[in-house]
N, C-alpha and C positions, 0 to 999 in steps of 0.2 A: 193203322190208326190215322185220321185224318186231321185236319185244322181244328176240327171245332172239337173232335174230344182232347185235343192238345188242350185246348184251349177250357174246355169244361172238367178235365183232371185236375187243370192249374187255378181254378177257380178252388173246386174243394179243395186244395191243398191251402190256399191261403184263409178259406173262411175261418178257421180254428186262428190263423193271428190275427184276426183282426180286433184293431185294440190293446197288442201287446206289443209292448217292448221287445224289437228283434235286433236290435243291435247296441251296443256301444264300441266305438271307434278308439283309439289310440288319442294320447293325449299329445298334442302339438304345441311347442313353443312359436310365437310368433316375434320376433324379435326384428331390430330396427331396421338390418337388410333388408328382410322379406318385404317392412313394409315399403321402402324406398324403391325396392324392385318396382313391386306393384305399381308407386305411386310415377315410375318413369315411363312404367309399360300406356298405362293408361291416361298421362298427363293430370292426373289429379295430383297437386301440388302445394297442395293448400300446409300453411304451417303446422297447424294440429296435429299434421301426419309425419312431415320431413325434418323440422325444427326443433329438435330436445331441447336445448336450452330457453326459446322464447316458448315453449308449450311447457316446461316447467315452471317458468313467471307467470306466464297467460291463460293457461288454460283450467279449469277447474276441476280437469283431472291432473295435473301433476305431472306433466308427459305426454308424449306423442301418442296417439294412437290409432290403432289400426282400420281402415278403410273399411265401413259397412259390406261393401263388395268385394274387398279380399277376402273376408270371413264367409262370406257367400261363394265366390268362386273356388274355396277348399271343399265343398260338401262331396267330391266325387272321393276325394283322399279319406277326410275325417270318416266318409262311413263305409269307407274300405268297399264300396259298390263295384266298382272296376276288376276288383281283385277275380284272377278266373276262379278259384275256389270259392268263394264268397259265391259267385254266376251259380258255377253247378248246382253248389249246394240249396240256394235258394230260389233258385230260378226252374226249376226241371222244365221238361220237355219243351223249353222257350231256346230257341235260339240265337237273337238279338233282343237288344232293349234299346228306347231313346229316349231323351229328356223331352217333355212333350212340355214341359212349361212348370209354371208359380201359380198360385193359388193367390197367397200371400205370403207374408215375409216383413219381419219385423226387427228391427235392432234397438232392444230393450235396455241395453247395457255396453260399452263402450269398451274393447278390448285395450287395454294398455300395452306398450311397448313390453314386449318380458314374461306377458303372462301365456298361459298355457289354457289350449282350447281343445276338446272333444266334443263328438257329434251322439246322440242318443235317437233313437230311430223308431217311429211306432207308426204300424200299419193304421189308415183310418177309414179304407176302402178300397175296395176293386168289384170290379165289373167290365163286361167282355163289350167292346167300343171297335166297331169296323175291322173285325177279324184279330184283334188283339186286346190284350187284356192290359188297363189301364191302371194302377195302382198310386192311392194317391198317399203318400206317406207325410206323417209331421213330423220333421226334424227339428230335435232341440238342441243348440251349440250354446254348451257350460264353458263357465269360465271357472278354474280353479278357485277355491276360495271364496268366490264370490256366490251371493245368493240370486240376484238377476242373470238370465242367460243373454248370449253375445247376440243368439239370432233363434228365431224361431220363424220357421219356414212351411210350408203346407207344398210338399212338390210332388209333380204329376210324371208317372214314369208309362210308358206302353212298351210290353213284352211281346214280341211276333214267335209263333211254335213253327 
């Protein structure tokens, strides 16, 4: 079997999800280390993030909270994509994948220091792009409890067979 029926097996295999709900992720606490890590790794230091007590007087959430782009740089965790059984099982006859990019991405709701986040995962296309099949999924990250989610993401994955 060659590239392009790799590659045209893994198309019909995904046409049937497209559209559906393939995953939801583990639920993650984000709590005030994680986000002071982040905010050391990347110099973002702004109060909002590192400061509980003046983000408890100041802020109109009530607390610190956590970094649009720490909640973005979890998506490889939250939807358990790395995982190699996770690969096998929904990846066949591909045997690497890359982040080829964002579509878009939005943080609709502000994760507070404490609370708890997962990733919900729906295919919304694929099609076969310079020898590789390109999939572009929208990721939706809940926030326990709350009714707006933390991030909603449109990402671009390319599968090579």
């Amino acid at each position: 079997m060659d590239k392009t029926d790799h590659i045209l097996d893994f198309l019909a295999f995904l046409e049937a999800q497209i559209g559906q709900e393939i995953h939801v992720g583990p639920w993650l606490k984000i709590d005030q280390l994680r986000i002071n890590q982040f905010a050391e790794v990347t110099g973002d230091q702004q109060w909002i993030h590192i400061d509980p007590e003046r983000a408890e007087k100041e802020s109109p959430y009530g607390s610190t909270i956590a970094h649009g782009y720490l909640t973005l740089s979890l998506l490889p965790y939250l939807t358990e994509s790395n995982h190699p059984d996770f690969f096998q099982k929904n990846y066949p006859e591909m045997k690497y994948r890359v982040n080829y990019g964002l579509n878009r991405v939005r943080f609709p709701a502000p994760v507070k220091a404490g609370a708890k986040i997962r990733a919900r995962t729906t295919i919304q296309s694929a099609e076969e792009i310079n020898g590789a099949v390109q999939i572009c999924y929208l990721i939706t990250i809940d926030i326990e409890g709350e009714a707006k989610p933390a991030c909603i993401a449109e990402f671009l994955a390319r599968l090579y067979p």
